[in-house]
C-alpha positions as CSV (number, residue, x, y, z in Angstrom):
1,X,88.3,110.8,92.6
2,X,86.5,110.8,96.0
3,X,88.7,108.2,97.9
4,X,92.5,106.4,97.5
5,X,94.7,103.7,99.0
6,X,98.2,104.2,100.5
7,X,100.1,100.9,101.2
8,X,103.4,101.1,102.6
9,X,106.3,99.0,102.0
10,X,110.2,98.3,104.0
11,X,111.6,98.4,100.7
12,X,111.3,97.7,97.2
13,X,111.8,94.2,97.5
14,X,108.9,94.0,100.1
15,X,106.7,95.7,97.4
16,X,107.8,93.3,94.4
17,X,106.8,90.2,97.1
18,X,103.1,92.4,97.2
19,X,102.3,92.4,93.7
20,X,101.7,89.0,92.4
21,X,100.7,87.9,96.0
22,X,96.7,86.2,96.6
23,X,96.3,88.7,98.8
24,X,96.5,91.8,95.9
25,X,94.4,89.7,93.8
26,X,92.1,89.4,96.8
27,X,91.6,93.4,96.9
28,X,91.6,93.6,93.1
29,X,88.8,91.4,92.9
30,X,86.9,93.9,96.0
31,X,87.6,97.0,94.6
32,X,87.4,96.8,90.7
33,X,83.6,95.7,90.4
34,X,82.8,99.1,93.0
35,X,85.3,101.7,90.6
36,X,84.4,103.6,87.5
37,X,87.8,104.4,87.2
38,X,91.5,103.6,88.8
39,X,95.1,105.7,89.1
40,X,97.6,103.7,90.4
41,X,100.9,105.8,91.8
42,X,103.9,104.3,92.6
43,X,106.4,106.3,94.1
44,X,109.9,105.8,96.6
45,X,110.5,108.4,99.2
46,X,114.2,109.1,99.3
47,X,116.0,110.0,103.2
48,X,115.3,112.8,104.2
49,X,112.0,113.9,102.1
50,X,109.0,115.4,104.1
51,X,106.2,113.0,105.2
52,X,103.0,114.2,106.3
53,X,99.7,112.4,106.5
């Protein structure tokens, strides 16, 4: 894999609002015809882990 996406979210709640919004469709519909393949990783930093971009 030669490139990724991080989207960030205030909380879990925010991120369940994300998923079935027009706006994810909108970069499903951009991305999908471009990508031979896809990984999706969810994941939920807890207080006080290391964060380092």
């Amino acid at each position: 894999f030669t490139h990724s996406v991080l989207m960030t979210f205030a909380d879990e709640a925010a991120r369940q609002r994300y998923l079935p919004h027009p706006e994810h469709d909108a970069l499903k519909a951009i991305f999908r015809p471009v990508l031979e393949r896809i990984i999706v990783l969810d994941y939920t930093l807890q207080a006080g882990d290391a964060v380092s971009i």
